[in-house]
C-alpha positions in Angstrom: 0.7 5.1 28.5 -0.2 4.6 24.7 -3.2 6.5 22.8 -5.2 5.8 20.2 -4.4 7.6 17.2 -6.9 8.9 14.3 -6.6 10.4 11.1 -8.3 13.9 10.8 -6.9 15.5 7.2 -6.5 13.9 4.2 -4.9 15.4 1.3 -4.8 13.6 -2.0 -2.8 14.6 -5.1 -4.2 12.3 -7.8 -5.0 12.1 -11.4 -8.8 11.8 -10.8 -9.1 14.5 -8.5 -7.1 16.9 -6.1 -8.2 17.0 -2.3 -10.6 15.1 -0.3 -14.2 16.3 -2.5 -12.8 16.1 -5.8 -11.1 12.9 -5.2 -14.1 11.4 -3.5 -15.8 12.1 -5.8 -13.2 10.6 -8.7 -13.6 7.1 -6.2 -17.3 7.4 -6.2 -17.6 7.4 -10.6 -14.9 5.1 -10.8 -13.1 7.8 -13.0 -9.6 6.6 -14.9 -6.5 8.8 -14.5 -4.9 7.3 -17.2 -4.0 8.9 -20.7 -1.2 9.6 -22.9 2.1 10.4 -21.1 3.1 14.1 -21.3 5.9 14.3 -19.1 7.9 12.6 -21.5 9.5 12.3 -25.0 7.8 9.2 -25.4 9.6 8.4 -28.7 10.7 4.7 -29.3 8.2 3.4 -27.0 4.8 1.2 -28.8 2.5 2.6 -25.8 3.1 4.8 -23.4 -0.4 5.3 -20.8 0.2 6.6 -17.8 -2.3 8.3 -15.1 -0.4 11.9 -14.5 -2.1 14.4 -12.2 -3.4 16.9 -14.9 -3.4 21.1 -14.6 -1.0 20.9 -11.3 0.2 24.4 -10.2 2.9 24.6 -7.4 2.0 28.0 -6.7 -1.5 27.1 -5.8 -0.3 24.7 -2.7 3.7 26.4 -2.1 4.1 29.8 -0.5 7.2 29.7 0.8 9.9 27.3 -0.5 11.0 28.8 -3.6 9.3 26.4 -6.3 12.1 26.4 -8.7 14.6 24.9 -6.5 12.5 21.5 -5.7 11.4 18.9 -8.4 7.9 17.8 -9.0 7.5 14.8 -6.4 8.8 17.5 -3.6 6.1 19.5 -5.0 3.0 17.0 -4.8 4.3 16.6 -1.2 3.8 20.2 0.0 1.0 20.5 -1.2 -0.5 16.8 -0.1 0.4 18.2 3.3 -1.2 21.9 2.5 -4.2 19.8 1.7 -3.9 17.4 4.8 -3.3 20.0 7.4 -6.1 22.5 5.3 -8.6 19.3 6.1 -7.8 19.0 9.4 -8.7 22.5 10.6 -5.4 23.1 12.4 -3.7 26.2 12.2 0.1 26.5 11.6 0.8 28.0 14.7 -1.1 25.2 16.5 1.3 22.7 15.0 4.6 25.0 15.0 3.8 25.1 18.8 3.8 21.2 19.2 6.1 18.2 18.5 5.5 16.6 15.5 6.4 14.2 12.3 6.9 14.2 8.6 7.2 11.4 6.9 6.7 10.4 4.0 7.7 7.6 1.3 8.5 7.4 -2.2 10.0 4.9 -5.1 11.7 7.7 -7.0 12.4 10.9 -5.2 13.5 13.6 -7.8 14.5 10.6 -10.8 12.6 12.8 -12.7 14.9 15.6 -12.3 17.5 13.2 -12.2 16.3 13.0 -15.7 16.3 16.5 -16.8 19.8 16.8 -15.5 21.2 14.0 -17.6 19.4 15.4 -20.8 21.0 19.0 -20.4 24.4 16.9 -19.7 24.1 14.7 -23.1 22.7 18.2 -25.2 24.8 20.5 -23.7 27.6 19.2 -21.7 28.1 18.7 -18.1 28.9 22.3 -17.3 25.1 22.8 -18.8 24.3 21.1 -15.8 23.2 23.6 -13.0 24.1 23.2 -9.1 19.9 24.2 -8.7 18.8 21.1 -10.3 21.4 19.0 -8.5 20.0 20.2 -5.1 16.6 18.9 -6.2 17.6 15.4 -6.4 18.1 14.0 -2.8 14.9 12.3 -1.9 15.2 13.7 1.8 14.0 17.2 0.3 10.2 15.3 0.0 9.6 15.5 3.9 12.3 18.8 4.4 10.6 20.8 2.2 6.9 20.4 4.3 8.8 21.2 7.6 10.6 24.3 5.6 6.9 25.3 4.1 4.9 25.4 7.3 8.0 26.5 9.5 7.9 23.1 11.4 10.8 23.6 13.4 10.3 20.9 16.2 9.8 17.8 14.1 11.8 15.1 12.8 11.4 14.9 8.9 12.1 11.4 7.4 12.1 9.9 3.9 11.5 6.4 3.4 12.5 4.6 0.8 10.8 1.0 0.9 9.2 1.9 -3.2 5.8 0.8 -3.0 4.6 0.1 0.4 6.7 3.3 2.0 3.5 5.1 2.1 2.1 2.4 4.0 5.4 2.2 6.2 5.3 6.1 6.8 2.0 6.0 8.4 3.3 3.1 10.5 5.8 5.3 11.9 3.6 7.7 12.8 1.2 5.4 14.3 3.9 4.2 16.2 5.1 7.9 17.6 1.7 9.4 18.1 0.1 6.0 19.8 3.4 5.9 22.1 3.3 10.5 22.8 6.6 10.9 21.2 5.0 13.1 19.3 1.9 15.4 18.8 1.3 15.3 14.9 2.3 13.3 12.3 2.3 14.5 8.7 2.9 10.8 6.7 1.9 9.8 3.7 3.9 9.3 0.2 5.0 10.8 -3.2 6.0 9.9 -6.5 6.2 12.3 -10.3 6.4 10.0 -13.4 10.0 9.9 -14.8 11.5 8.3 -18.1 13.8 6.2 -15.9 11.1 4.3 -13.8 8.5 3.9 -16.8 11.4 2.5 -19.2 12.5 0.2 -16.2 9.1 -1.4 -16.4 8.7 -1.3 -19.7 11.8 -3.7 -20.1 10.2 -6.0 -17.3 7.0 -6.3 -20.2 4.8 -5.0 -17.2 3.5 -1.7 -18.9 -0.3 -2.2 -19.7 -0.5 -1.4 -23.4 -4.1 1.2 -22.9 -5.6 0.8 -19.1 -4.9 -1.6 -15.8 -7.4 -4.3 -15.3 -6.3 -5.8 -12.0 -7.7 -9.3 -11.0 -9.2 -9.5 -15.1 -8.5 -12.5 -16.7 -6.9 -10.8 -19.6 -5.3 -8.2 -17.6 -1.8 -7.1 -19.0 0.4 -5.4 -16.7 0.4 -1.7 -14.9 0.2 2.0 -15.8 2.6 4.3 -14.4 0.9 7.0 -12.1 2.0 10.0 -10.0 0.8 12.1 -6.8 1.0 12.2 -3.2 -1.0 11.1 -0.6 -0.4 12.9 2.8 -2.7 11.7 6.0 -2.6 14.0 9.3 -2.8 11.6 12.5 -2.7 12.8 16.0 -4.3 11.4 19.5 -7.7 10.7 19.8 -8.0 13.4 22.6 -6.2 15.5 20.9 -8.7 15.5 18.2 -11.7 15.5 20.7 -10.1 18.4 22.1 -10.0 20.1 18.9 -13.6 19.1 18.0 -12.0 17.9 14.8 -13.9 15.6 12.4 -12.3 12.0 12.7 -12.0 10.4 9.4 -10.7 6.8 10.8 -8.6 5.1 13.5 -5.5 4.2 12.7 -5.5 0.2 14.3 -2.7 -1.2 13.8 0.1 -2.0 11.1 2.5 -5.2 10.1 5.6 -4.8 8.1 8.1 -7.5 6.9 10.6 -7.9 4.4 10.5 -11.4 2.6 13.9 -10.7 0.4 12.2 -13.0 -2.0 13.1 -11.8 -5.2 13.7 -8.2 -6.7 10.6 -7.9 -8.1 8.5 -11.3 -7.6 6.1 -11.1 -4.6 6.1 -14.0 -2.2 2.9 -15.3 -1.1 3.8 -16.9 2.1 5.6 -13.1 3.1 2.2 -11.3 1.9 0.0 -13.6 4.2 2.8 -12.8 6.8 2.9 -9.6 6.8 -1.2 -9.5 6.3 -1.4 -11.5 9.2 1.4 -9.1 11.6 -1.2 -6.0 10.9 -4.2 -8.1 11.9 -2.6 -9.2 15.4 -0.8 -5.7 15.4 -4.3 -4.3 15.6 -6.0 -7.2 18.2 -8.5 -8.1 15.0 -9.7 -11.5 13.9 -9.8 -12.1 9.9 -13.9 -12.6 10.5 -13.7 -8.5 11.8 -12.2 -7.3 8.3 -14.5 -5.8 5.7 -12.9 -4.8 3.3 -9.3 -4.9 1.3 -7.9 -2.5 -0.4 -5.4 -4.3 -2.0 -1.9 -3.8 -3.7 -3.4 -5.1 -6.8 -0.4 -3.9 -9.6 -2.8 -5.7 -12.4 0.7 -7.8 -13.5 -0.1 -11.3 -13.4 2.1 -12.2 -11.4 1.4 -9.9 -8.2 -2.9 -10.8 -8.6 -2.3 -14.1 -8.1 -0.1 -14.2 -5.3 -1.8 -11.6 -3.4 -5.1 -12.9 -3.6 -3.4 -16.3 -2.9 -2.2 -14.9 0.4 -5.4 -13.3 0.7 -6.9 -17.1 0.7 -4.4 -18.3 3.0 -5.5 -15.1 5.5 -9.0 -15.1 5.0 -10.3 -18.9 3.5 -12.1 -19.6 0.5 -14.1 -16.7 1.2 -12.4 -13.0 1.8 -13.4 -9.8 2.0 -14.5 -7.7 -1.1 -10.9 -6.5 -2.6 -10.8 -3.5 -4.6 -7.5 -2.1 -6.7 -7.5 1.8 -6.6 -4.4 1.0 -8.9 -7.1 0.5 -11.3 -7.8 4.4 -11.5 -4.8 6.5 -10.4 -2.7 3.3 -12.2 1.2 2.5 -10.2 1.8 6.0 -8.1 4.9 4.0 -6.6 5.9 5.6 -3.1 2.6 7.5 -3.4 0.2 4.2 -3.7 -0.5 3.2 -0.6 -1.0 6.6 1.3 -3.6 6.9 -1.7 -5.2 3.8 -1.0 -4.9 4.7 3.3 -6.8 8.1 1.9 -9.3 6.2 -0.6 -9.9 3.7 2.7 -10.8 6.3 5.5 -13.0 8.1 2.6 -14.7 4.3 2.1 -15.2 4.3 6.0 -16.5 8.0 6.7 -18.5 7.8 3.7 -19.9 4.2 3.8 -19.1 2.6 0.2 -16.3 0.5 -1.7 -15.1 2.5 -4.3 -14.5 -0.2 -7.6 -12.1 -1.7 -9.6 -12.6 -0.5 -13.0 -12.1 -1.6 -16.5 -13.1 -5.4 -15.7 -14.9 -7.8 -17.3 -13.9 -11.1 -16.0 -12.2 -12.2 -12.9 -9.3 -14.5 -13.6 -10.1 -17.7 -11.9 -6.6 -18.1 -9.9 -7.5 -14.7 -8.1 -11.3 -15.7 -7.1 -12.0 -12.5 -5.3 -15.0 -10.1 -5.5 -13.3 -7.1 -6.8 -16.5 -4.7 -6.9 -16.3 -4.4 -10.8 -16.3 -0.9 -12.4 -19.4 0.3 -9.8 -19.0 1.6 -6.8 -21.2 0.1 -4.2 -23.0 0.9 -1.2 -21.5 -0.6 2.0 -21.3 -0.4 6.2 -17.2 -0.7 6.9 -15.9 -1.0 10.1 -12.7 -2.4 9.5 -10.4 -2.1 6.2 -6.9 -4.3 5.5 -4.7 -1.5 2.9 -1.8 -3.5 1.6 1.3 -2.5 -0.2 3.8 -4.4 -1.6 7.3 -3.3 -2.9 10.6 -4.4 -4.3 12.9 -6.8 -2.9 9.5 -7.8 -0.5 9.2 -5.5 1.2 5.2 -5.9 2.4 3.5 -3.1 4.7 -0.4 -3.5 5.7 -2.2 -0.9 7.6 -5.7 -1.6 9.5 -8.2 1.5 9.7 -11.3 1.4 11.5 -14.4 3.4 11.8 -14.7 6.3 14.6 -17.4 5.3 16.6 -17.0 1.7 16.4 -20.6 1.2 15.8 -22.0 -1.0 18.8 
């Protein structure tokens, strides 16, 4: 027996807004995260924008893991999942009493404090270096650290690793657990804090946007680094009847592939693949798709061959496609649980939140991108893709709860 599975918290650390109203309403003015990097020295660098998630205090979201022995990422995560399970109007002991996942993505883990570490080593020396902030680093302490927080003792608590689409491949796991009653929770989603290492990395590539990310733009110029966490609570759809809870979205299906392309170039023909694997995954025709949120980096190289593969999934003419990317700028692990979040809010709430800072479409994407407005709109069905190093692709389908007749 199998069971359809729905998302009923949401909780979204971004740099337009924390939680479901304040990011809502972040989507709805197509607000920019981006500024000056702070994390940072930034010295040596020509530009250095970056969307960071501004005034974030552990304490507000962490009661119980002791805050100075997890690094920043591990932090967004708790409290993603605070906010999530907050939203969803469970109670711990309701969960605590139940089998359940976590599981959640990133691109970094703690390279941030990875970071640190090697600056006190170079200052100082290596016996500067503390065994605390070694302990921080494993990325296994993102999904740990919720199960230690909310005393989640009968769970299994996974990190995935897949970069850019793990958030989307975290809440295909749990789709797959909760849909199947190996579980009765899941807590997925993904996480990612800003480091030196990752922005410098992309810098090098010549992908850093020098002042905002114009995805789909003509004269678009590359990404901004972002951070957050996006952590999404699924369970059964009786379960949530049960509970009387408010149903965001159903989860309808998911495809994943892994192209092993290039490092870093995306591969059309794997993108329409992997598009195509959520669409059957879910039992949906192309024609039943209104909406994609898309990976949409704002490189030129990534536009073109997603909304290529977009053509090759949909014809000559798709689906409005938005980039969120546009506004919270690259959150690696984090982006696609963002997007999931930014999706079931477009469903609930019935618009397409926009892709900002355009002014012209380049003409090899050829996509309605909802420029800088966010619009009015009845969805039903929305495609989230993510897209990640070495091709590795992930796609979720969510779709609105009622299905409107």
């Amino acid at each position: 027996m199998t069971h359809r599975v729905v998302l009923t918290g949401l909780g979204a650390v971004s740099s337009i807004g924390m939680g479901v109203t304040e990011f809502t309403a972040g989507l709805l003015a197509g607000r920019s995260g981006a500024k000056d990097i702070t994390s940072f020295d930034t010295t040596g660098f020509d530009f250095a924008r970056g969307c960071e998630v501004p005034d974030f205090d552990p304490k507000d979201w962490i009661g119980k893991v002791p805050i100075d022995t997890i690094g920043k990422a591990t932090q967004f995560a708790v409290a993603g999942a605070r906010m999530a399970i907050n939203d969803a109007g469970v109670d711990l002991d309701w969960l605590r009493s139940r089998r359940g996942l976590v599981s959640i993505g990133t691109t970094d883990g703690e390279s941030n404090e990875l970071d640190k570490m090697v600056g006190v080593e170079l200052e100082s020396g290596r016996a500067a270096v503390s065994a605390t902030a070694a302990r921080k680093i494993p990325a296994t302490r993102l999904s740990l650290a919720i199960a230690r927080e909310f005393g989640l003792v009968d769970v299994e608590a996974t990190t995935i690793g897949t970069a850019c689409a793990a958030g989307n491949y975290a809440v295909g796991y749990g789709f797959d657990v909760v849909r199947a009653g190996e579980v009765d929770f899941a807590l997925c989603g993904g996480a990612d804090a800003i480091c030196r290492k990752t922005f410098t990395g992309f810098y090098r590539l010549g992908t850093i946007a020098p002042d905002n990310c114009r995805p789909f733009d003509k004269d678009r110029k590359g990404i901004l680094h972002g951070e957050g966490a996006g952590v999404l609570l699924l369970e059964t759809l009786e379960s949530a009847q049960a509970r009387g809870a408010r149903i965001y979205a159903e989860v309808l299906g998911y495809g994943l592939n892994c192209d092993a392309h290039h490092q870093v170039a995306p591969n059309q023909d794997g993108v329409a693949k992997c598009m195509r694997l959520a669409l059957d995954n879910a039992g949906l025709d192309p024609s039943q798709v209104d909406l994609i949120s898309a990976h949409g980096t704002g490189t030129k190289a990534n536009d073109v061959t997603e909304c290529g593969a977009i053509h090759d999934v949909y014809g000559s003419a798709p689906p409005r496609t938005v980039s969120l990317k546009s506004m919270l700028g690259h959150t690696m692990g984090a982006a696609s649980a963002l997007a999931a979040i930014a999706s079931a809010l477009a469903i609930r709430n019935g618009f397409v939140f926009p892709t900002i800072n355009h002014v012209e479409t380049d003409p090899e994407c050829a996509i309605d991108c909802v420029p800088n407005e966010a619009i009015a709109a009845d969805l039903n069905v929305v495609q989230n893709n993510g897209m990640a190093f070495g091709g590795n692709n992930a796609s979720v389908i969510l779709g609105k709860y009622p299905v409107a007749a």
